[in-house]
VMD Tcl script that draws the C-alpha trace (Angstrom):
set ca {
  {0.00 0.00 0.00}
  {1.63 3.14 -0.89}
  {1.56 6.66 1.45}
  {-0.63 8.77 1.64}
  {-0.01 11.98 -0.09}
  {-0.88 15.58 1.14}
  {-3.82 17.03 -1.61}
  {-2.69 19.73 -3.56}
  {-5.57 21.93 -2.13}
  {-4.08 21.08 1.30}
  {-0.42 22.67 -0.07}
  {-2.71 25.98 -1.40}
  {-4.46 26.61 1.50}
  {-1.21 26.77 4.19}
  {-0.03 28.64 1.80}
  {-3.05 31.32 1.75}
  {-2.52 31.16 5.59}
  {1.31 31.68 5.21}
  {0.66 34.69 2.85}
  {-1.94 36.04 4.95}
  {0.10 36.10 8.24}
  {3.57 36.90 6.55}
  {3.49 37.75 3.29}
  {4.79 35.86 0.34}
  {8.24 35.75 1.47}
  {6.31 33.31 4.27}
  {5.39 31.05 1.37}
  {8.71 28.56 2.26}
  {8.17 24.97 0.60}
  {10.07 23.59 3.23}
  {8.22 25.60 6.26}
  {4.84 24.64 4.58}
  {5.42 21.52 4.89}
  {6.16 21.56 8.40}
  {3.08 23.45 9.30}
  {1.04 20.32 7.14}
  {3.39 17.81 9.17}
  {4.78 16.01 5.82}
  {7.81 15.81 4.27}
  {8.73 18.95 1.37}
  {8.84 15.89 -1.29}
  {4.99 15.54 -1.95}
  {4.89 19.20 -3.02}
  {6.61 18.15 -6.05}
  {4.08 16.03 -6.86}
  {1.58 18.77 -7.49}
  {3.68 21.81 -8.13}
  {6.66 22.34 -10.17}
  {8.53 25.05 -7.78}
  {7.02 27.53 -5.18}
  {6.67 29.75 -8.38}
  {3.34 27.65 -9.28}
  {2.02 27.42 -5.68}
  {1.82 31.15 -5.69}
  {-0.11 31.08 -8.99}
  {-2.09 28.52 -7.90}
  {-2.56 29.93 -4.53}
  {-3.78 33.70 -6.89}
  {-6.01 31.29 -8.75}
  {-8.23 30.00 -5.34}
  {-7.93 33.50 -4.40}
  {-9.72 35.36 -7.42}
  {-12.00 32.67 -7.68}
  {-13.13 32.83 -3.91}
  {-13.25 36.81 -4.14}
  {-15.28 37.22 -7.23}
  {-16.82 33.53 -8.46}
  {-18.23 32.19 -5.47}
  {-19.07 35.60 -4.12}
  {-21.07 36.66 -7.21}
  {-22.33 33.27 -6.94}
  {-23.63 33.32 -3.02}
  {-24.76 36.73 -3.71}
  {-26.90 35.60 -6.71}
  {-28.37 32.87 -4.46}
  {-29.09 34.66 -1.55}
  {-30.94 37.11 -3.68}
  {-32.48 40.61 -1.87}
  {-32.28 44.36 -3.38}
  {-29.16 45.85 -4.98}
  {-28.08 47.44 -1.43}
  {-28.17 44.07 0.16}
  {-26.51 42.23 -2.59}
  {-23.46 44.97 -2.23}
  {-23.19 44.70 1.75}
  {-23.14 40.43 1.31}
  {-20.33 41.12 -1.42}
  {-18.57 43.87 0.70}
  {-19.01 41.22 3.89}
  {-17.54 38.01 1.86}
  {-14.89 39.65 0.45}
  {-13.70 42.34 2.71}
  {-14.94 42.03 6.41}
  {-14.28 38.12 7.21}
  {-11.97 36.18 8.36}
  {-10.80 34.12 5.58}
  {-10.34 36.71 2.74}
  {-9.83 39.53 4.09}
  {-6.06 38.73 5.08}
  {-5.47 36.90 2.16}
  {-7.28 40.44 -0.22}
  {-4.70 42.41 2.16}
  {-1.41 40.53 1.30}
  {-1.86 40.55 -2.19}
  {-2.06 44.08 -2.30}
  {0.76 44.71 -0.23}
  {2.51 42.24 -2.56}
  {1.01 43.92 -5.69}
  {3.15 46.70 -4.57}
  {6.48 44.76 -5.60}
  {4.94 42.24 -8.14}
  {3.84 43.32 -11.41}
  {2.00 40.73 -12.18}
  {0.64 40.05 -8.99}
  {-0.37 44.19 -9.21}
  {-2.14 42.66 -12.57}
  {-4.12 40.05 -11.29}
  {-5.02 42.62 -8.35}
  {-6.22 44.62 -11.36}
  {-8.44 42.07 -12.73}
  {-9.96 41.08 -9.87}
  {-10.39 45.05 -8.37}
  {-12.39 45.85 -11.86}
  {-14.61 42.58 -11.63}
  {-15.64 44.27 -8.12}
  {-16.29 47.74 -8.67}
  {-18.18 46.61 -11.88}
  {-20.39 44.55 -10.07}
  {-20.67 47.82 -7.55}
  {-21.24 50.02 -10.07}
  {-24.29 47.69 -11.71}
  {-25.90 47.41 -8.41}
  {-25.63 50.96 -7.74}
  {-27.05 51.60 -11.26}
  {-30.35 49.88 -10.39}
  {-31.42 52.83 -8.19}
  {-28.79 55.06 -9.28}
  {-28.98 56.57 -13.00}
  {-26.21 59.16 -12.69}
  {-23.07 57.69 -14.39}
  {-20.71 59.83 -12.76}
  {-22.58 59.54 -9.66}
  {-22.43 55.50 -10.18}
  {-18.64 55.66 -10.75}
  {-18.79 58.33 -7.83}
  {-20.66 55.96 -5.51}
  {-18.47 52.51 -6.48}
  {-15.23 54.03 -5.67}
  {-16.31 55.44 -1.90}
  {-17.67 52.18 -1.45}
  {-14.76 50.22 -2.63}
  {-12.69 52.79 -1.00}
  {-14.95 52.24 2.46}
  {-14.51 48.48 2.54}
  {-10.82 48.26 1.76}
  {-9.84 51.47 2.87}
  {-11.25 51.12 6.63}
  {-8.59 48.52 7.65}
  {-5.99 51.10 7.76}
  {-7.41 53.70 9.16}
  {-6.14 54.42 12.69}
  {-8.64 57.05 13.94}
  {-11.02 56.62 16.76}
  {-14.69 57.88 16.43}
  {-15.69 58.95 20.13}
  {-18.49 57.71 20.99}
  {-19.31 55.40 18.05}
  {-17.38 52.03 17.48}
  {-16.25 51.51 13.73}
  {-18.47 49.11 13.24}
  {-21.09 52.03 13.60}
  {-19.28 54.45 11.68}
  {-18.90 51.94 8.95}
  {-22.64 50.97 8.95}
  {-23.77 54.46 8.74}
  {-21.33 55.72 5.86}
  {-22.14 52.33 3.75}
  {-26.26 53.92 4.46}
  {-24.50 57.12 2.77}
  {-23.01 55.34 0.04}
  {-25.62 53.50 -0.78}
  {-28.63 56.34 0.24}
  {-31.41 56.79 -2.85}
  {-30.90 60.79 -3.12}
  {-34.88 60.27 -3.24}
  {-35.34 59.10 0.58}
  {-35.48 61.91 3.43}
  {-34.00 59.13 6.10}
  {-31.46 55.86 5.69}
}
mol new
graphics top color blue
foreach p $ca { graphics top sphere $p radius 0.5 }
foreach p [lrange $ca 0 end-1] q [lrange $ca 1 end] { graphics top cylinder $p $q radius 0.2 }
display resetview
C-alpha cells in the first residue's frame, strides 16, 4: 500500500494562511510543509517550484473573491443594497479573505503581475458595484462616484487608525455604507 499523499488543495491553503500572516516571502516549501506535518517531497508532486504554488494559490484566491461571491450573492438574492453589503461582507470584512485580499495588495506593490491580477480582480468588483448601484442610481458619474467610496470604504477602513468617540467603527462603517448607498430620493437611511 503506498503513502498517503498531502492534496494539492491542502499545499494551497497553508499557503493562503502563510501569505496572509507573513506575506509571500512566508510562502517557504520547506516551512509549509512543516506546518502540514509532511515531508517537502509531496509538493513536487503537485507543483513544479514555489513559483506555481503562488499562482495557484492567486487562482483560489480570485476565484473565492469574485466567483463564489457573485455566486452566493446571486443565491441569496435581496435588493441591490443588500446584494453589495453580502459582497462587501464576503470579500472584505471576514476572516478568511480579508487577510489573504490584504497581502496581495501589499505584494502587488512589488509584483507586477501580482499588481495585474489585483487589477483584474479590483475591476470585476467595482463593476459589479457600479451595476448594483445603477439599479437605483442613474447618474453615471454619480455611479462611478458611488463605487469608488464604497470600494474605497470596505478596503480602505482597515488602515485607518482614527477613533470615532463615541461610536465604534463598526457604527461608523454601517452608517457611511447607508450614505453610500442612500437613494438621493429618501429623506432618512
Amino acid at each position: 500500500m503506498g503513502a498517503v499523499r498531502t492534496p494539492q488543495a491542502a499545499w494551497i491553503e497553508e499557503g493562503l494562511r502563510a501569505l496572509a500572516a507573513g506575506g509571500p516571502e512566508a510562502v517557504r516549501i520547506e516551512a509549509l510543509a512543516k506546518s502540514l506535518g509532511v515531508t517537502k517531497g509531496g509538493f513536487y508532486g503537485h507543483f513544479a517550484d514555489r513559483n506555481a504554488l503562488l499562482e495557484a494559490m492567486l487562482d483560489v484566491w480570485e476565484r473565492e473573491s469574485i466567483d463564489d461571491v457573485v455566486a452566493r450573492v446571486a443565491h441569496e438574492g435581496g435588493d441591490a443594497r443588500a446584494k453589495i453589503r453580502l459582497a462587501g461582507r464576503l470579500t472584505l470584512s471576514g476572516d478568511r479573505l480579508l487577510p489573504i485580499d490584504l497581502a496581495v495588495r501589499d505584494w502587488a506593490r512589488r509584483d507586477e503581475t501580482v499588481s495585474e491580477r489585483l487589477r483584474r480582480v479590483d475591476n470585476q468588483r467595482i463593476t459589479l458595484a457600479r451595476e448594483m448601484i445603477g439599479t437605483f442610481c442613474s447618474d453615471p458619474d454619480e455611479i462611478e462616484a458611488r463605487s469608488l467610496l464604497a470600494f474605497c470604504l470596505a478596503i480602505g477602513s482597515h488602515f485607518l487608525a482614527a477613533d470615532h468617540p463615541g461610536r465604534t467603527r463598526a457604527e461608523v462603517r454601517a452608517r457611511a455604507t447607508d450614505i453610500v448607498l442612500m437613494d438621493l430620493h429618501d429623506e432618512d437611511v
